[in-house]
ZAMARGU-4260 file (C-alpha; in steps of 0.2 Angstrom, whole numbers, plus 5000, padded with zeros to 4 digits):
<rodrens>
0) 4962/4941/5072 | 4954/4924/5065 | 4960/4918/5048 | 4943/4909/5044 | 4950/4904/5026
5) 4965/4892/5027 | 4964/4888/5007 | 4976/4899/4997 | 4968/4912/4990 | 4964/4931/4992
10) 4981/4931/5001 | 4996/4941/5003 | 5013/4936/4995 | 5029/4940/5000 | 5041/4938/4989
15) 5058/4937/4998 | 5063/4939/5014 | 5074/4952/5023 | 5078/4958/5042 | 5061/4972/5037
20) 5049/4958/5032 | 5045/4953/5051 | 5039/4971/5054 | 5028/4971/5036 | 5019/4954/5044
25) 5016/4963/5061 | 5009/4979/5051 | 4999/4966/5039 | 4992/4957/5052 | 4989/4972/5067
30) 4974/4970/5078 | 4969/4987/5068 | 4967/4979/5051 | 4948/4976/5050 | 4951/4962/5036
35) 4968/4952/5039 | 4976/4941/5024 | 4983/4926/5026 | 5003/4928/5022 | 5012/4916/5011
40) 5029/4918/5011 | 5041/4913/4994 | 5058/4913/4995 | 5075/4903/4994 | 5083/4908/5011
45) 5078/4900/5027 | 5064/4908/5039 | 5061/4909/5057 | 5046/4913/5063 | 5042/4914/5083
50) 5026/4904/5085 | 5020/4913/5099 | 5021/4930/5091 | 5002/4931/5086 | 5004/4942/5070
55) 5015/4926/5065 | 4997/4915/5064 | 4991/4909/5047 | 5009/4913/5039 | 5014/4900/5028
60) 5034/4897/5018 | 5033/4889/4999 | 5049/4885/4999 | 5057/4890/4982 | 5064/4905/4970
65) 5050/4916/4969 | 5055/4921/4948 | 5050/4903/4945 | 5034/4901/4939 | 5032/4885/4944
70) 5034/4891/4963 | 5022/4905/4961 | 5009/4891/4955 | 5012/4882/4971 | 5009/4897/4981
75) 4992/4898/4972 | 4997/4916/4964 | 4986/4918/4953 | 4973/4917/4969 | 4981/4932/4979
80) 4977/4947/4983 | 4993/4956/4982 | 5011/4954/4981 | 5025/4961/4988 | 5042/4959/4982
85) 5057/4961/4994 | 5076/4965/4989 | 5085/4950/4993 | 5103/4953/4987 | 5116/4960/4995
90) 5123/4968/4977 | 5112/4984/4975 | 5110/4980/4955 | 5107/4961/4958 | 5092/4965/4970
95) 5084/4975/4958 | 5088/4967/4943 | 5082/4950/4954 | 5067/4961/4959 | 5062/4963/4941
100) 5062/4946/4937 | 5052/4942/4950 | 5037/4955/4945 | 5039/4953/4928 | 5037/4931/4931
105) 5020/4936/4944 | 5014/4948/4932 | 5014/4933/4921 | 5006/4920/4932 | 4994/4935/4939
110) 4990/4946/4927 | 4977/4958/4937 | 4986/4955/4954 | 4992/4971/4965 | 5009/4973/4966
115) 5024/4981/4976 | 5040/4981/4975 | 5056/4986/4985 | 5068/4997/4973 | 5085/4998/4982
120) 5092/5011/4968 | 5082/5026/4964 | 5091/5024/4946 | 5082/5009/4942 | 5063/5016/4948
125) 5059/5020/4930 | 5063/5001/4923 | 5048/4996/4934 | 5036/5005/4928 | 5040/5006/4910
130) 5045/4987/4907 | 5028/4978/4903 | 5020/4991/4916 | 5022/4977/4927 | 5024/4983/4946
135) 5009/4997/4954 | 5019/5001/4968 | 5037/5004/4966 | 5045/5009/4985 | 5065/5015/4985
140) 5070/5019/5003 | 5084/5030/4995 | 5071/5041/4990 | 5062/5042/5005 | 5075/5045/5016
145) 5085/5058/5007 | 5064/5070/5006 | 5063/5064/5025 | 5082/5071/5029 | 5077/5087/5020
150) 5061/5090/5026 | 5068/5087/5043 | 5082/5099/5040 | 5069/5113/5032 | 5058/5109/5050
155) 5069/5109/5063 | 5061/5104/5078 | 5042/5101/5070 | 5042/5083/5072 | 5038/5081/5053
160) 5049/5064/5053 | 5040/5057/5069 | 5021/5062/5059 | 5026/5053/5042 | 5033/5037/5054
165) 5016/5037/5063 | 5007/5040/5046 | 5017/5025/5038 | 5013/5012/5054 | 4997/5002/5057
170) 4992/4999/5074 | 4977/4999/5084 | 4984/5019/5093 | 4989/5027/5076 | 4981/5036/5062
175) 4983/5031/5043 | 4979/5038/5024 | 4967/5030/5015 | 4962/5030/5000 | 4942/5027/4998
180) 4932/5023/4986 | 4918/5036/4981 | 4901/5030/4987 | 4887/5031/4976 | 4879/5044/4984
185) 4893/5055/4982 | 4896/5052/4963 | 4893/5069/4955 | 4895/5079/4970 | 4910/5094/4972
190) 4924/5090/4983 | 4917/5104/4993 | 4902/5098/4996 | 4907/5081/5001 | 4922/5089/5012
195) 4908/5097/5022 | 4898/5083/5023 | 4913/5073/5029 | 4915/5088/5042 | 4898/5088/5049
200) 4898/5070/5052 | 4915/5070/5059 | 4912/5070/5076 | 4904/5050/5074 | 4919/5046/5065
205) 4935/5056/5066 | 4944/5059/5049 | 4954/5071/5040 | 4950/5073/5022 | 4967/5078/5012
210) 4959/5076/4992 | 4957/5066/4981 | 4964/5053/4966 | 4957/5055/4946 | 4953/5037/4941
215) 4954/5044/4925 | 4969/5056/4924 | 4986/5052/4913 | 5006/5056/4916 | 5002/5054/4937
220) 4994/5070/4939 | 4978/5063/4946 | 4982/5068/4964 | 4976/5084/4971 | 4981/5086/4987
225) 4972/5102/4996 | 4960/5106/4985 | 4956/5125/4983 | 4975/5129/4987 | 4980/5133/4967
230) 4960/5140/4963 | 4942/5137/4966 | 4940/5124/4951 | 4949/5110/4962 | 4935/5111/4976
235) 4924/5111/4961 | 4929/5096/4954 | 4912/5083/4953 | 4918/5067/4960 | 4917/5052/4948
240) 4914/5034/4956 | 4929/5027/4952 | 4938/5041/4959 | 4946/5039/4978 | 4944/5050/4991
245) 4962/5052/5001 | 4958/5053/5020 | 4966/5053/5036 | 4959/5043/5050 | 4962/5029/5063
250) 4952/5014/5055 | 4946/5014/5037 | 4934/5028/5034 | 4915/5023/5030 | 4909/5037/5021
255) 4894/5032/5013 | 4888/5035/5030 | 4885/5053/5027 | 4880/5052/5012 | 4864/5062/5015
</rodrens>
C-alpha cells in the first residue's frame, strides 16, 4: 500500500472515534483495496494509534469537534472523498442527536461529499434521511443484529451469520458485494444477456452476479435482487449507464472486459 498523495484531498474522514474505528481503518486500508485513501481522523477525544501497525500509515488526527465548521475546513472536507460519522456519546439520544449535527455541519462544508453515518437508535434512522437529505448511508447496529439473530434462528446450523461477517470484511482471502458501474457496452443490454456474458467470462474473473440498482427509481425500490424470481420482465429490464450492476466477488469486478 503506498499513499502517493500526502496533501489532503480525495481522503476519507472519520468523524469520531470509538473502540470499532481501529477495525474501520484496517478494513479501509486492507492489502485487498486496490485504491487506498489516506484517513484523516476528527475528533475531540484522544487517539492512539500503533505506528507499527501498517494499515495505521498515512492516518492523520485534526484535533477538534467534528460539528464545527471551522475543523472540518482544516481537515480539508470539502477535498474528501467520503465521510464517515461515528457515535461518540455514551447517551444513546446524545450520539445520534451529536451524529446529526455533525452531517448536517459536513453537508454544509461538502455539499456533494459521500456520507455515512452510525445510527445507534433504530428510532432515529428516518431523521437522517429526511432532515436536509443529508446522510447516504445511514448504518444502526440495532438493526442489523436483531435480522442477523433472526435469520440465524430461521437457519439453524446454515452458517448464514458467518456468510454475511465474511461478506461485510475486506481482506485479501474474502469475497465482497459490489456495486459496479454499467460499462458502455453494456448500456441497453438485458440483465440476461449481460448475466451470461458475466458467466461465460467467469472462469478469468470469478464473480457472482446478484442484480442490479435503478439509477433512476424513486421510494427505494430500485434494487432488484434476483432477477427473474417475481417474472420474466426483471431479467428483461435494459440496463441504463448510470445504473450498477450488484456483484459478488474477491476484488472489484472489471466487467467491461466482457463486454463483447
Amino acid at each position: 500500500m503506498a499513499f502517493t498523495d500526502v496533501c489532503l484531498k480525495r481522503h476519507i474522514l472519520l468523524l469520531g472515534w470509538s473502540d470499532k474505528c481501529q477495525e474501520i481503518i484496517d478494513n479501509l486500508h486492507s492489502e485487498d483495496v486496490e485504491d487506498p485513501r489516506q484517513v484523516v481522523i476528527v475528533t475531540t477525544k484522544p487517539v492512539c494509534l500503533d505506528p507499527a501497525r501498517v494499515t495505521n500509515r498515512g492516518v492523520v488526527v485534526v484535533p477538534g469537534d467534528p460539528s464545527d465548521e471551522n475543523v472540518l475546513h482544516m481537515a480539508n472536507a470539502e477535498r474528501a472523498s467520503a465521510g464517515i460519522i461515528i457515535a461518540e456519546e455514551r447517551d444513546p439520544s446524545e450520539a445520534d442527536t451529536k451524529a446529526l449535527l455533525v452531517a448536517l455541519t459536513l453537508r454544509e462544508v461538502a455539499p456533494w461529499i459521500y456520507i455515512a453515518a452510525e445510527v445507534v437508535q433504530l428510532a432515529d434512522v428516518d431523521q437522517f434521511g429526511t432532515v436536509a437529505a443529508c446522510v447516504d448511508e445511514v448504518v444502526c447496529a440495532e438493526q442489523f443484529v436483531s435480522r442477523m439473530l433472526a435469520q440465524g434462528a430461521v437457519f439453524p446450523g446454515s452458517g448464514v451469520v458467518e456468510l454475511y461477517s465474511h461478506l461485510l470484511g475486506q481482506s485479501a482471502d474474502s469475497n465482497e458485494v459490489y456495486l459496479v458501474e454499467v460499462p458502455d457496452d453494456f448500456a441497453g443490454r438485458s440483465y440476461a444477456e449481460v448475466q451470461q456474458l458475466v458467466l461465460d467470462g467467469a472462469s478469468s474473473e470469478p464473480v457472482i452476479l446478484l442484480g442490479y440498482l435503478k439509477a433512476d427509481a424513486e421510494d427505494g425500490d430500485g434494487l432488484v435482487i434476483s432477477p427473474g424470481a417475481h417474472g420474466s420482465r426483471e431479467l428483461d429490464y435494459k440496463l441504463d449507464g448510470a445504473d450498477h450492476i450488484v456483484a459478488i466477488s474477491q476484488t472489484r469486478p472489471r466487467l467491461a472486459n466482457w463486454a463483447e
